[in-house]
Rosetta silent file (secondary structure, phi, psi, omega in degrees, C-alpha in Angstrom):
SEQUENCE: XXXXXXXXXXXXXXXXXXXXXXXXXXXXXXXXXXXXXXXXXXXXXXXXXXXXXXXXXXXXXXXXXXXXXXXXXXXXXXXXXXXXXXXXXXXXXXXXXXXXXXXXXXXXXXXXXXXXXXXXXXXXXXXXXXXXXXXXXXXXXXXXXXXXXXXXXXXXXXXXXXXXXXXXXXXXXXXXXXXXXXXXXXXXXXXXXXXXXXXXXXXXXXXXXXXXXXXXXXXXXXXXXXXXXXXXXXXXXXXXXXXXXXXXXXXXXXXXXXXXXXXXXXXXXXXXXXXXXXXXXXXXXXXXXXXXXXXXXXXXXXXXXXXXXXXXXX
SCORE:     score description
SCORE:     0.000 S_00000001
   1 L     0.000  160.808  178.851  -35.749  -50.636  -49.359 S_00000001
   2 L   -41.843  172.022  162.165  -33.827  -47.439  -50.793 S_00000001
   3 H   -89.343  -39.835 -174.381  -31.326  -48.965  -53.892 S_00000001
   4 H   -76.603  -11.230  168.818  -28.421  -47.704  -51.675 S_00000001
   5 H   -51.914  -52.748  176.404  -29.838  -49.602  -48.689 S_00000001
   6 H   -34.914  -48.144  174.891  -29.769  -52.393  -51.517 S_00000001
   7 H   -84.363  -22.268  169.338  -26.233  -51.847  -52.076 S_00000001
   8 H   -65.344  -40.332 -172.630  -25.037  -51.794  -48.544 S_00000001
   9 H   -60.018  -71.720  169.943  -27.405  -54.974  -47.806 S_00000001
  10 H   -14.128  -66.729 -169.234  -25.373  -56.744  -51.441 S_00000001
  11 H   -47.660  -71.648 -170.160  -22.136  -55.725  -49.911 S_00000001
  12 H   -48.580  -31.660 -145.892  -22.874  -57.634  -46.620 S_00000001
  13 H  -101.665  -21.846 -176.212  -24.103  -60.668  -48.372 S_00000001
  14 H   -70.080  -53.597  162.902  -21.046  -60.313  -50.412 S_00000001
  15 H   -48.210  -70.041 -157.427  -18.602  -60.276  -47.481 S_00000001
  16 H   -78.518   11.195  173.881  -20.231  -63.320  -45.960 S_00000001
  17 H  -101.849  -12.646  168.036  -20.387  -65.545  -49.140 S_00000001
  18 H   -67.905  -50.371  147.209  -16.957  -64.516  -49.337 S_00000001
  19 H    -9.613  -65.866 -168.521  -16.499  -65.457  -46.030 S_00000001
  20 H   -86.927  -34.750  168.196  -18.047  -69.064  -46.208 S_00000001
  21 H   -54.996  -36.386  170.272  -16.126  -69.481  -49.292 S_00000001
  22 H   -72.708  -32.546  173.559  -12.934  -69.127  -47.645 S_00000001
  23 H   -70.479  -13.919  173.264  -13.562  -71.389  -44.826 S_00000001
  24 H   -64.201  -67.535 -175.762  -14.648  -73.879  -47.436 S_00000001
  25 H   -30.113  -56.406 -165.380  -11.195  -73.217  -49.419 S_00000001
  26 H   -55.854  -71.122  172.865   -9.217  -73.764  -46.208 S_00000001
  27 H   -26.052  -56.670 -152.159  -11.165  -77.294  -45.132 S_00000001
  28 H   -96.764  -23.267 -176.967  -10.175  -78.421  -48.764 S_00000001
  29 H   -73.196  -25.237  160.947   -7.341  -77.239  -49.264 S_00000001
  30 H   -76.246  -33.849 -164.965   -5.913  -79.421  -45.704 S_00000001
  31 L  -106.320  -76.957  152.316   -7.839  -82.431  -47.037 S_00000001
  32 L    13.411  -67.436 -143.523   -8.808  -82.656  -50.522 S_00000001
  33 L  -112.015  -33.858 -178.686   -6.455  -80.670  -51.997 S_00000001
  34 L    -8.795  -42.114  175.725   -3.526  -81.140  -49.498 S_00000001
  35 L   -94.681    2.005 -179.391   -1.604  -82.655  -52.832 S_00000001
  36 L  -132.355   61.682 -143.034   -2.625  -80.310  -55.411 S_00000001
  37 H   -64.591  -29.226 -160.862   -2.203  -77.095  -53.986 S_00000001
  38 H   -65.999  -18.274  126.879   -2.508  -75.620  -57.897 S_00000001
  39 H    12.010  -74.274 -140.390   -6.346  -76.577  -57.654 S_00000001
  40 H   -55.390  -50.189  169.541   -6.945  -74.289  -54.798 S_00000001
  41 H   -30.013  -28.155  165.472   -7.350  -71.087  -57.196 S_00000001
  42 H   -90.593  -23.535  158.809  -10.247  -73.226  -58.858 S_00000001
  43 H   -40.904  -58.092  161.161  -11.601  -74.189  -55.769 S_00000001
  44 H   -60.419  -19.935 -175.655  -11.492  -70.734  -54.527 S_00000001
  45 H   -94.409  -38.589 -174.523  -13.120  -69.142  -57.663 S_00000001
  46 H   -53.241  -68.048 -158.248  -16.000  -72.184  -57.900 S_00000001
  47 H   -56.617  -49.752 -175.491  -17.023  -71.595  -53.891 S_00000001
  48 H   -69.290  -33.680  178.889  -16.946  -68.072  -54.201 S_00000001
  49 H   -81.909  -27.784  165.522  -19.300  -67.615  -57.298 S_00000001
  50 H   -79.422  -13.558  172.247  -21.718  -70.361  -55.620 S_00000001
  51 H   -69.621  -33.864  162.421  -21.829  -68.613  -52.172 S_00000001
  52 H   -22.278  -79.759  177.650  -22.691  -65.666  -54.618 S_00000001
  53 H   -51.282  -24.090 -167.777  -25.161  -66.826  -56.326 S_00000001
  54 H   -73.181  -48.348 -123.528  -26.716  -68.404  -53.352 S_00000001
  55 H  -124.754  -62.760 -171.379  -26.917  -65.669  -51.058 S_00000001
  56 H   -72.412   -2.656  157.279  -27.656  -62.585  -53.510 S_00000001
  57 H   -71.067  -30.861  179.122  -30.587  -64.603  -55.133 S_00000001
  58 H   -76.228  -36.619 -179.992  -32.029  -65.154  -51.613 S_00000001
  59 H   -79.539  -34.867  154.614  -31.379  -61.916  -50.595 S_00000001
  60 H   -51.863  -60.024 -167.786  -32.751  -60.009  -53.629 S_00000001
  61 H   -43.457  -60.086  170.034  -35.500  -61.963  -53.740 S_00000001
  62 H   -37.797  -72.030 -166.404  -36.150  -61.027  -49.748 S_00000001
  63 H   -69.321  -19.422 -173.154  -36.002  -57.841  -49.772 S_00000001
  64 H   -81.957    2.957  165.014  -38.001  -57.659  -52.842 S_00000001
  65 L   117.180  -28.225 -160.641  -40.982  -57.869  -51.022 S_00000001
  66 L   -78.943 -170.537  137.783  -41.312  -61.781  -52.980 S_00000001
  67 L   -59.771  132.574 -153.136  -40.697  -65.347  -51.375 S_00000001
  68 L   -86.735   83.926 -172.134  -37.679  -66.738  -51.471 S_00000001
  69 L  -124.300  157.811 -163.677  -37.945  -69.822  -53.414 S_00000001
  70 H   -32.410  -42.584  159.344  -35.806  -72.890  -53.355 S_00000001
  71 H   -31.235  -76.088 -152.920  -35.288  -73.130  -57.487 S_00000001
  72 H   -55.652  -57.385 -165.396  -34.331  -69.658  -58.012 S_00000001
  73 H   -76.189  -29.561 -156.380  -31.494  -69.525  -55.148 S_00000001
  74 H   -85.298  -38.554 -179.189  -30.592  -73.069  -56.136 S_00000001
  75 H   -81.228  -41.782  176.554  -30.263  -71.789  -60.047 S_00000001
  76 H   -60.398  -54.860  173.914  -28.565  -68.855  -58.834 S_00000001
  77 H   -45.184  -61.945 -179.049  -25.904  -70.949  -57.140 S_00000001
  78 H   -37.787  -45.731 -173.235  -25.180  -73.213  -60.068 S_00000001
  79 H   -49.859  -82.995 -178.226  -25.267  -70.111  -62.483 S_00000001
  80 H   -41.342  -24.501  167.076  -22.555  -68.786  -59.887 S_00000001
  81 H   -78.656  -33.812 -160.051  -20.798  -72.245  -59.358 S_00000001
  82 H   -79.810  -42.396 -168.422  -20.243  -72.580  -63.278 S_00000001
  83 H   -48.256  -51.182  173.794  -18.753  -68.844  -63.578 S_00000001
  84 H   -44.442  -82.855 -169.019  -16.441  -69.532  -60.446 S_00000001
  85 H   -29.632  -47.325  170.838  -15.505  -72.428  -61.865 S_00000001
  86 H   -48.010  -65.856 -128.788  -14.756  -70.763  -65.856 S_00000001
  87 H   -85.926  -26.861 -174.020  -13.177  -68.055  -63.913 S_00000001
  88 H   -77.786  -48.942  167.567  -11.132  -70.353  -61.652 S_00000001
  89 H   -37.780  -44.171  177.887   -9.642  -72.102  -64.838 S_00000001
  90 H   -66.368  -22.281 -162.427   -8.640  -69.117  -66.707 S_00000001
  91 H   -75.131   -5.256 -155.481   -6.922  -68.129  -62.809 S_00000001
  92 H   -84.025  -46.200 -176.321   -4.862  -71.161  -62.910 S_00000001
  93 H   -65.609   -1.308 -175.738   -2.528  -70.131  -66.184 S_00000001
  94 H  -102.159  -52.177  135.832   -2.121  -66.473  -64.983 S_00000001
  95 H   -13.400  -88.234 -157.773   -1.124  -67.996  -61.469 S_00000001
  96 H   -79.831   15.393  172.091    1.349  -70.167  -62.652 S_00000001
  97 H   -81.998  -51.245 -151.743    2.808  -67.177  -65.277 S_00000001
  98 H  -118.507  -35.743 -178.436    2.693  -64.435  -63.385 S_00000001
  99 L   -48.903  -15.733 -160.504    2.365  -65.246  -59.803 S_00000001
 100 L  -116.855  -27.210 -161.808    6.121  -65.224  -58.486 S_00000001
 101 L  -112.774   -1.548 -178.405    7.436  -62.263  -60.789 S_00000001
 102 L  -174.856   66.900 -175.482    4.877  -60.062  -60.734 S_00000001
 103 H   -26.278  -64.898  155.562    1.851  -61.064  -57.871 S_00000001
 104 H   -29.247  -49.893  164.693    0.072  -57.631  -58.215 S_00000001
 105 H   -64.748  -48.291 -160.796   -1.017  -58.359  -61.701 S_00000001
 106 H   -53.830  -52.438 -147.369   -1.642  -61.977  -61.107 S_00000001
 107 H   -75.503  -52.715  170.457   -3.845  -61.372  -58.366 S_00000001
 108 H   -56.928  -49.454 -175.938   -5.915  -57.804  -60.192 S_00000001
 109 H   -63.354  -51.679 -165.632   -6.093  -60.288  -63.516 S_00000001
 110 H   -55.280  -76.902 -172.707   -7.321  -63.290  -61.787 S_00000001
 111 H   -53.802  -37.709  175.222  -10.266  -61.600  -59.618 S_00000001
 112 H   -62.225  -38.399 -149.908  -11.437  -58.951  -62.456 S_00000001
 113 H   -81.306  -42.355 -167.176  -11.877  -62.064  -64.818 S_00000001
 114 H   -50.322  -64.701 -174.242  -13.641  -64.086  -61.831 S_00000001
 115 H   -49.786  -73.988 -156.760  -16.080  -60.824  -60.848 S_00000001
 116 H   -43.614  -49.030  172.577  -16.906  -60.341  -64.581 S_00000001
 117 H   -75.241   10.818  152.066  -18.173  -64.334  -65.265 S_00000001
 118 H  -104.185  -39.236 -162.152  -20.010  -64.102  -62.012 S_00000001
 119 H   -71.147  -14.276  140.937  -21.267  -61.009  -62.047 S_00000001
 120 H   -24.305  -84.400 -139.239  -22.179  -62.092  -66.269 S_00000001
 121 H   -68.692  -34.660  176.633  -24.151  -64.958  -64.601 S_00000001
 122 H   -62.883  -55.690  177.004  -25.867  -62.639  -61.993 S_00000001
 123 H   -43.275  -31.999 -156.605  -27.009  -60.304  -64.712 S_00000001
 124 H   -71.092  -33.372  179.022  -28.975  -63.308  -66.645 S_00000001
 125 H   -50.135  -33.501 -156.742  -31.961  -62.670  -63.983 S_00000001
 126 H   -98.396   -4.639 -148.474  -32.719  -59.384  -65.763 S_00000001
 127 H   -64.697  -61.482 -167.304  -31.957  -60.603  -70.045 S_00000001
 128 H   -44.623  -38.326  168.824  -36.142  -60.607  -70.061 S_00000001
 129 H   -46.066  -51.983 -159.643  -35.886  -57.190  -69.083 S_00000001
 130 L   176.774  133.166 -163.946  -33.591  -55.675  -70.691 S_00000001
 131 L  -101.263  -23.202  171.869  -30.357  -57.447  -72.163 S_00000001
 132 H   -61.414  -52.448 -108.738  -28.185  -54.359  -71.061 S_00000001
 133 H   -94.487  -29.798  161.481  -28.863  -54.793  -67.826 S_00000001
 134 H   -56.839  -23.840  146.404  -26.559  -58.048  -68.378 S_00000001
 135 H   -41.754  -50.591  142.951  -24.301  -56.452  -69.386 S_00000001
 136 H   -44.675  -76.852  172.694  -24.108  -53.968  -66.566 S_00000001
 137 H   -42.181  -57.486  165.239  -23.801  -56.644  -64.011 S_00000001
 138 H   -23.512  -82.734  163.983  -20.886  -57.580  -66.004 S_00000001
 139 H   -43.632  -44.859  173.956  -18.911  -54.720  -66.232 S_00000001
 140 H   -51.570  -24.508 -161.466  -20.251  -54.220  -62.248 S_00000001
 141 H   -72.268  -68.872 -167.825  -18.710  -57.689  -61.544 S_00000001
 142 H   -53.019  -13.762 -178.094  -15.389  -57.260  -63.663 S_00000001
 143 H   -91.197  -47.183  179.837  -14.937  -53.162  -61.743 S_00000001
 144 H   -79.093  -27.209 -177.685  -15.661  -54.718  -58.267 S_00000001
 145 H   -77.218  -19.768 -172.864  -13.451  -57.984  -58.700 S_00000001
 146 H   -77.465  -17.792  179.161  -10.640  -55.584  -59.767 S_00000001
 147 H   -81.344  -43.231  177.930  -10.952  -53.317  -56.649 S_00000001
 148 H   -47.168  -34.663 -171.785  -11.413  -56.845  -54.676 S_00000001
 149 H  -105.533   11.790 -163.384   -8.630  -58.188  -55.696 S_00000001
 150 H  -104.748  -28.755  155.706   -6.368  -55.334  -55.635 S_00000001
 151 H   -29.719  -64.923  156.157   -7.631  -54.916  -51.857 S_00000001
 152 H   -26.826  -97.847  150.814   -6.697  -58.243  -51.639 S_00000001
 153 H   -45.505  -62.170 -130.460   -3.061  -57.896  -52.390 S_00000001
 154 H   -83.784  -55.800  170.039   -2.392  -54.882  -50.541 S_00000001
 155 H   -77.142  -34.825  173.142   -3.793  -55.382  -47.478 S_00000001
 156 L   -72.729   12.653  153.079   -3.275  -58.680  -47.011 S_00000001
 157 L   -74.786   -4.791 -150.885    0.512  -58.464  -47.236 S_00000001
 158 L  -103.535  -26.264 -158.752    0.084  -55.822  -44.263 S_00000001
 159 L  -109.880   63.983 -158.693   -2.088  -58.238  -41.878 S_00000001
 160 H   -57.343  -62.101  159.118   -0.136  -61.886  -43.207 S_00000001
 161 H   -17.564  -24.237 -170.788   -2.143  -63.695  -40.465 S_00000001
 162 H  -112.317   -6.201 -157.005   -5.666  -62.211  -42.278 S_00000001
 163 H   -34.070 -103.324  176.389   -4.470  -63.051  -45.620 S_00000001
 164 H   -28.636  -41.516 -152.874   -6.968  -65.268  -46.968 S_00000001
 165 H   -87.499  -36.901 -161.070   -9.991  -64.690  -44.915 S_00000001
 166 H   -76.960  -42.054  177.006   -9.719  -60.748  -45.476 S_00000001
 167 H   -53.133  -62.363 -166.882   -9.120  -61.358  -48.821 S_00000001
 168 H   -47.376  -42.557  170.994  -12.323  -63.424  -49.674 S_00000001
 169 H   -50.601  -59.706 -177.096  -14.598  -60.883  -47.985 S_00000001
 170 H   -54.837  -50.397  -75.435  -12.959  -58.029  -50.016 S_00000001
 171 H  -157.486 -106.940 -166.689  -13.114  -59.945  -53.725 S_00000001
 172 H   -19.876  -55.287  168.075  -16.980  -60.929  -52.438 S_00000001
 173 H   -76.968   -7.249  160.436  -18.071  -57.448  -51.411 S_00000001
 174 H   -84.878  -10.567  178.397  -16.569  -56.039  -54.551 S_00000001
 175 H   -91.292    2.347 -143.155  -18.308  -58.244  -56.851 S_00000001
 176 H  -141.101  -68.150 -177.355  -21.285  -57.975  -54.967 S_00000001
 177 H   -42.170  -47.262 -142.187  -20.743  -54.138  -54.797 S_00000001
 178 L   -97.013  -28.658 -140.894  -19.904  -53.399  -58.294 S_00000001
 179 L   -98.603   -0.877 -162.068  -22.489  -55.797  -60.140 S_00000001
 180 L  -117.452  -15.354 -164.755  -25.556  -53.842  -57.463 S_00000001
 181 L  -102.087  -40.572  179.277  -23.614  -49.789  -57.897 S_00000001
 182 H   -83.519    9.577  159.011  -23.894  -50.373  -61.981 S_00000001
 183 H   -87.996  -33.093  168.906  -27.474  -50.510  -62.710 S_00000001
 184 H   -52.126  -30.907 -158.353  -27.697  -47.877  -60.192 S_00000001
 185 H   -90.912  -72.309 -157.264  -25.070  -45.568  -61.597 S_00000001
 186 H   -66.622  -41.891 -162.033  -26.649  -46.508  -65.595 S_00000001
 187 L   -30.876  146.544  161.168  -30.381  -45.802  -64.069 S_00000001
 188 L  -106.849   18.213 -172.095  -32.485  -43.618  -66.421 S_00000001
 189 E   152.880  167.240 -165.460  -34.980  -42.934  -63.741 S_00000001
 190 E  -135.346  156.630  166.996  -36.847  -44.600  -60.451 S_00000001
 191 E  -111.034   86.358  175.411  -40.045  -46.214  -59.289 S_00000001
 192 E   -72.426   95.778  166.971  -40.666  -44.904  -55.661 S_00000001
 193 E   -47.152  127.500  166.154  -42.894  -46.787  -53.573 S_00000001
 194 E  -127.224  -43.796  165.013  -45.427  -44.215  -51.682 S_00000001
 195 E  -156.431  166.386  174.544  -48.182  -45.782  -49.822 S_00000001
 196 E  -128.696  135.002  173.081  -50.673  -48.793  -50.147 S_00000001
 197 L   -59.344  -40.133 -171.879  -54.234  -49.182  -49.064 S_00000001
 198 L   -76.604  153.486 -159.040  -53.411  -53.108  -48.933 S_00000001
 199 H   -85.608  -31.421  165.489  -51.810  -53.649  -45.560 S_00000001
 200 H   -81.235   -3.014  171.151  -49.208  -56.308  -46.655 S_00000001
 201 H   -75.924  -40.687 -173.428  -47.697  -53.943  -49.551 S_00000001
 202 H   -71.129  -36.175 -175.858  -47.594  -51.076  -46.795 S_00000001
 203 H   -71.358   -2.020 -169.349  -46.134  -53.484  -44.168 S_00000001
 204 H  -114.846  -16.600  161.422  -43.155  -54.845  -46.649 S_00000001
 205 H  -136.214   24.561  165.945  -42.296  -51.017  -48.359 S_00000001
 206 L   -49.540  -51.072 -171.342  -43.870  -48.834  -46.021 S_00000001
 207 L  -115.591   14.998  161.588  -41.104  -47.723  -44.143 S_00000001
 208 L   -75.465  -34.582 -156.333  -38.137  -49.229  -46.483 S_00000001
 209 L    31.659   77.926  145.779  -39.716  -46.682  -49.393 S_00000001
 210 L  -105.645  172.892 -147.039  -38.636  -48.927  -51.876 S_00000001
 211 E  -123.317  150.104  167.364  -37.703  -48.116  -55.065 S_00000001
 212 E  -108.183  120.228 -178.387  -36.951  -49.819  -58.689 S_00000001
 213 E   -82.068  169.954  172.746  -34.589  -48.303  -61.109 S_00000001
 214 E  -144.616  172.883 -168.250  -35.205  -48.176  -64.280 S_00000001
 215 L  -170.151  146.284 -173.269  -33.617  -47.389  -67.747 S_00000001
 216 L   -50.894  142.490 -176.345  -34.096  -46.849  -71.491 S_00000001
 217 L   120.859  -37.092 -163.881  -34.456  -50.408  -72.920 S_00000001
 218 L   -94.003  144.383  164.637  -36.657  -52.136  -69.966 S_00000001
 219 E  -122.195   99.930  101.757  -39.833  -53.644  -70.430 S_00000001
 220 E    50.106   27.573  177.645  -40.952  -53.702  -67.024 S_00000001
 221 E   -77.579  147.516 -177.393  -43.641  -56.047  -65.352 S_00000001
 222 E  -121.690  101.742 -145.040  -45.616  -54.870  -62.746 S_00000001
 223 E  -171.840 -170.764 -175.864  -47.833  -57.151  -61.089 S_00000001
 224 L  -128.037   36.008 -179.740  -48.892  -59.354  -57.761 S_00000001
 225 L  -101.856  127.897 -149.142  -47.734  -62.571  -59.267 S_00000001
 226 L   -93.264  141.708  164.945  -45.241  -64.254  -56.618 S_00000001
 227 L   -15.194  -34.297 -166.224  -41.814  -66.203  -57.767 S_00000001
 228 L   -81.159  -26.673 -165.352  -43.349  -69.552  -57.051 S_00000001
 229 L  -103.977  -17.242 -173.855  -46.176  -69.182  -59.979 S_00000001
 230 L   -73.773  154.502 -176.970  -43.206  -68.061  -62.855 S_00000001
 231 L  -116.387  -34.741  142.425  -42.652  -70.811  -65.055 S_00000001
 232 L   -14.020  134.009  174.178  -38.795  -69.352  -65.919 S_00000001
 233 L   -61.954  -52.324 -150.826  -35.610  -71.503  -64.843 S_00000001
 234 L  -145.410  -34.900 -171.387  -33.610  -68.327  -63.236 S_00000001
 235 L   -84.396  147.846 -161.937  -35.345  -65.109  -64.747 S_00000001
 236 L   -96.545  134.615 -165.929  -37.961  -63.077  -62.460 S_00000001
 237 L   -67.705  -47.292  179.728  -41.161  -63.173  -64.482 S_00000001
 238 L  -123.993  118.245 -155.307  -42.394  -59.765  -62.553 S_00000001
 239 L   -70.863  -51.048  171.032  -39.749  -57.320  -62.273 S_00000001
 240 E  -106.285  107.008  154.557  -41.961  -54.601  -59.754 S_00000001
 241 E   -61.944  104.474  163.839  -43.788  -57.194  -57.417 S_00000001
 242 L  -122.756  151.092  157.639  -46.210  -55.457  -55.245 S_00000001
 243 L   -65.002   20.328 -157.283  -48.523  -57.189  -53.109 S_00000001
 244 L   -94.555  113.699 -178.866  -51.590  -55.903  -53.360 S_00000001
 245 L   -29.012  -43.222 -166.773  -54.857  -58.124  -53.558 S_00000001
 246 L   -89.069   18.302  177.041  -56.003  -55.435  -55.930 S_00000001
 247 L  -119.169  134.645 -179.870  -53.348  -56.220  -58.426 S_00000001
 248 L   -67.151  159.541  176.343  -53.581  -58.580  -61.158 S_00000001
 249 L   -60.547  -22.745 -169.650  -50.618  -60.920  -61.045 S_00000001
 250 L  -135.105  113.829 -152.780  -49.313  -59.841  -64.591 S_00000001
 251 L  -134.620 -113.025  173.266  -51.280  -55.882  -64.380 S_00000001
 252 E  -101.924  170.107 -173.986  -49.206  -53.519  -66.339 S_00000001
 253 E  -116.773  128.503  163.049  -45.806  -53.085  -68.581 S_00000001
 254 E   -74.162   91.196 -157.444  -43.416  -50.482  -68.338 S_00000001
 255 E  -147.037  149.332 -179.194  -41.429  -50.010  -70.877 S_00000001
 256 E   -88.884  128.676 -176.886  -38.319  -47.124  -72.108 S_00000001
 257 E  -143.617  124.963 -166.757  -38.456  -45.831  -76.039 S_00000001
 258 L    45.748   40.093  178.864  -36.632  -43.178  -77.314 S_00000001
 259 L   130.381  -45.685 -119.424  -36.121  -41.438  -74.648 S_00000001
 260 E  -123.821  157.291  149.368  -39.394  -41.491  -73.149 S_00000001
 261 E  -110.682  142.149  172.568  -41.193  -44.291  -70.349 S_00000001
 262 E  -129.638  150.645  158.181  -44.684  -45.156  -70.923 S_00000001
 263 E  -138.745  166.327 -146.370  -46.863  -47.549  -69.236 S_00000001
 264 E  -135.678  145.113  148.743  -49.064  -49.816  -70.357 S_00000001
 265 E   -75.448  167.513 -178.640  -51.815  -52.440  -69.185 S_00000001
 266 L   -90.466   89.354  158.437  -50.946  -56.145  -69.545 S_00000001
 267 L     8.209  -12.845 -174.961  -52.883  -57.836  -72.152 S_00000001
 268 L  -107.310  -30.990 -179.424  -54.365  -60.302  -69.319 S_00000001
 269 L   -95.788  -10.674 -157.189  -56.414  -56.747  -67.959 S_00000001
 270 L   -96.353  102.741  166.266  -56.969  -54.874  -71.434 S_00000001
 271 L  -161.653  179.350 -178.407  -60.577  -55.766  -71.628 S_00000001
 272 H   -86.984   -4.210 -176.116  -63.844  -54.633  -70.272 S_00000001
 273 H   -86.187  -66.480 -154.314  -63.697  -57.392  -67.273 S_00000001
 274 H   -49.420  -46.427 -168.830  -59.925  -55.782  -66.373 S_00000001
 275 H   -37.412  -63.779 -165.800  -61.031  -51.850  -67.095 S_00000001
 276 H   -88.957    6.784  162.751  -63.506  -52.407  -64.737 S_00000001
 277 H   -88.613  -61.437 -162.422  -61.581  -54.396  -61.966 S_00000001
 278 L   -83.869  143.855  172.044  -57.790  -53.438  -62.102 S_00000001
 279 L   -96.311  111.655 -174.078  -57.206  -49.937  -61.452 S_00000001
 280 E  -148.276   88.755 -170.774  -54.335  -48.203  -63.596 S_00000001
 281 E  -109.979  135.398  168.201  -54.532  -44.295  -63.172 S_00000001
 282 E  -102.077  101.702  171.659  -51.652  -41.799  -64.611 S_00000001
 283 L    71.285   48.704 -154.560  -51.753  -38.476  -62.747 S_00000001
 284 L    30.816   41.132  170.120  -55.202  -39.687  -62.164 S_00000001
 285 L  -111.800  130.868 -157.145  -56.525  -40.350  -64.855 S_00000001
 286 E   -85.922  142.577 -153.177  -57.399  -43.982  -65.922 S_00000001
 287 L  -118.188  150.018 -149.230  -55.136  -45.225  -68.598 S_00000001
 288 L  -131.982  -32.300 -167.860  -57.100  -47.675  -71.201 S_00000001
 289 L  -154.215 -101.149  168.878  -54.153  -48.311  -73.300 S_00000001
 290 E  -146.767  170.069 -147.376  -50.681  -46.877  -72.666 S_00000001
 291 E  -137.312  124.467  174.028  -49.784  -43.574  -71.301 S_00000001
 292 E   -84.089  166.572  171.077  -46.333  -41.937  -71.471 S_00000001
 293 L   -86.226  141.367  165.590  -44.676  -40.779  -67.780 S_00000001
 294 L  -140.604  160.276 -165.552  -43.114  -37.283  -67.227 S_00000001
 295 L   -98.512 -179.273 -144.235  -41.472  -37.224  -63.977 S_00000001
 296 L    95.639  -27.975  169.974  -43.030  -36.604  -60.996 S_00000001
 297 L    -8.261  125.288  164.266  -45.848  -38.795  -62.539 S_00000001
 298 E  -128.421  127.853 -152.204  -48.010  -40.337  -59.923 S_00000001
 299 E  -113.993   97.490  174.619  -49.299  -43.855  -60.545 S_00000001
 300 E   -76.255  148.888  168.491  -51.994  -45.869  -58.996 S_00000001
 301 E  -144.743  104.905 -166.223  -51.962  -49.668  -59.328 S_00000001
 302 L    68.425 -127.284  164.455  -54.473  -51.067  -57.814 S_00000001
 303 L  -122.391   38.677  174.865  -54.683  -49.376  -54.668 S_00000001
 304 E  -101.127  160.614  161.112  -50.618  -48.600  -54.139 S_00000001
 305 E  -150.976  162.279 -166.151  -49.592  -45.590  -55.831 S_00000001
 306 E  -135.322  146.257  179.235  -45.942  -45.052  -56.727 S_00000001
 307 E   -90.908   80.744  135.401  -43.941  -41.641  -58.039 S_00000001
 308 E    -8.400  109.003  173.730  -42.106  -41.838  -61.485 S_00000001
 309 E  -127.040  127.886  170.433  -38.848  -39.957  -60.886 S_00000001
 310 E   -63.363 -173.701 -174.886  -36.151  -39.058  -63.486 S_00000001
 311 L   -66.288  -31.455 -167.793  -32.450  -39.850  -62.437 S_00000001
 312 L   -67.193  -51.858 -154.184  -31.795  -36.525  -61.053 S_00000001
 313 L   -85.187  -23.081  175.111  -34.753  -36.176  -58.733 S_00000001
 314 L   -57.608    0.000    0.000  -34.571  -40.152  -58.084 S_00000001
């Protein structure tokens, strides 16, 4: 899919882990917690960064054309359970400071710190990539929990009956918004799916056209190798997954320098077995060693071919 399909698809997953989080909150908060109500802010920050992690690992992952597997979403949750959790601790002294004389802050402090430490922990998928890109997700987290939570107060004083549940949803699609709108926003250019001879690459981004951003910094894999075969805890071993028989699993590297993107084959094809199997043409021409991109570029791999677009035309 499109990246803004991406971010409206985020958003939704973001609303409903916010969602699930609140109905969690509530359950514990009659039974559990019933005697500690000052808890519930950690309670509420843990649940919400593990429905995070949970949901937008499964859901990247989906959509990325890859398999969903059990680790990955399971690592994402934890990642996303420990941040809630940091984030719920720091919420509790800010709470009990701030909360009675002056709510608005409490509430804008609490959720930007929460969004930043999840959306931190969300970013960690990409650190092979590109260590900005963690960085991004950060700042995306800490920009969306601050809208979430400001959302939060405001409206929910208007609907008292909606408080909570309206809240969680907001806080959850802004961290979910913000940490999927800044790499988008930062992109220094796109990878545009355009058609594939193999029939399951055309059936999973034929009509999605999807696309990968990219940015000064990334090194890129490009490859058929599926989630299930990386040997990584939480980070995805092949960043553009295509599906094509006629792609080695680890087939070429991408990567931004000065300025410029070039691509490259992957050390597992640059031989005379790979030359003459794997297919890696720039503007058609077969590229033996690395090649820079200008955009517009058009790039076979294997038998998909994909556009190179700067940011403008992306």
């Amino acid at each position: 899919m499109s990246l803004y399909q991406t971010l409206y698809f985020m958003s939704l997953a973001g609303g409903f882990a916010g969602l699930l989080s609140w109905g969690l909150t509530a359950l514990l908060s009659a039974t559990l917690l019933s005697t500690r109500p000052a808890m519930a802010d950690l309670a509420a920050a843990a649940l919400l960064g593990l429905m995070i992690g949970l949901l937008t690992v499964a859901f990247s992952d989906r959509w990325s054309g890859n398999r969903v597997v059990a680790r990955y979403v399971l690592a994402g949750g934890l990642i996303g359970l420990a941040a809630g959790i940091l984030g719920g601790l720091a919420m509790m002294p800010i709470t009990e400071n701030l909360g009675e004389t002056l709510p608005f802050l409490a509430r804008l402090l609490s959720w930007t710190l929460v969004g930043s430490l999840i959306g931190l922990g969300l970013g960690l998928r990409w650190v092979m990539a590109n260590k900005m890109r963690v960085v991004h997700a950060c700042l995306g987290g800490l920009v969306g929990g601050a809208i979430g939570g400001s959302l939060f107060h405001v409206l929910g004083s208007r609907i008292p009956d909606l408080t909570q549940a309206l809240g969680f949803v907001l806080v959850g699609v802004g961290i979910c918004f913000g940490v999927t709108l800044a790499p988008i926003l930062l992109r220094d250019g796109v990878l545009k799916f355009v058609s594939s001879g193999d029939a399951r690459a055309q059936a999973k981004f034929g009509r999605s056209g999807k696309e990968w951003e990219i940015r000064q910094g990334d090194t890129l894999l490009i490859g058929s190798q599926s989630l299930d075969l990386n040997k990584t805890a939480f980070a995805v071993g092949v960043q553009v997954f295509i599906p094509d028989a006629a792609i080695a699993p680890r087939h070429a590297i991408l990567f931004g320098k000065d300025g410029r993107f070039y691509i490259a084959r992957h050390p597992d094809i640059n031989n005379p077995q790979g030359l003459a199997r794997y297919v890696l043409r720039v503007r058609g021409r077969t590229v033996t060693t690395s090649q820079e991109l200008r955009a517009g570029d058009d790039i076979l791999v294997g038998r998909t071919a994909i556009k190179f677009l700067t940011k403008k035309e992306g």
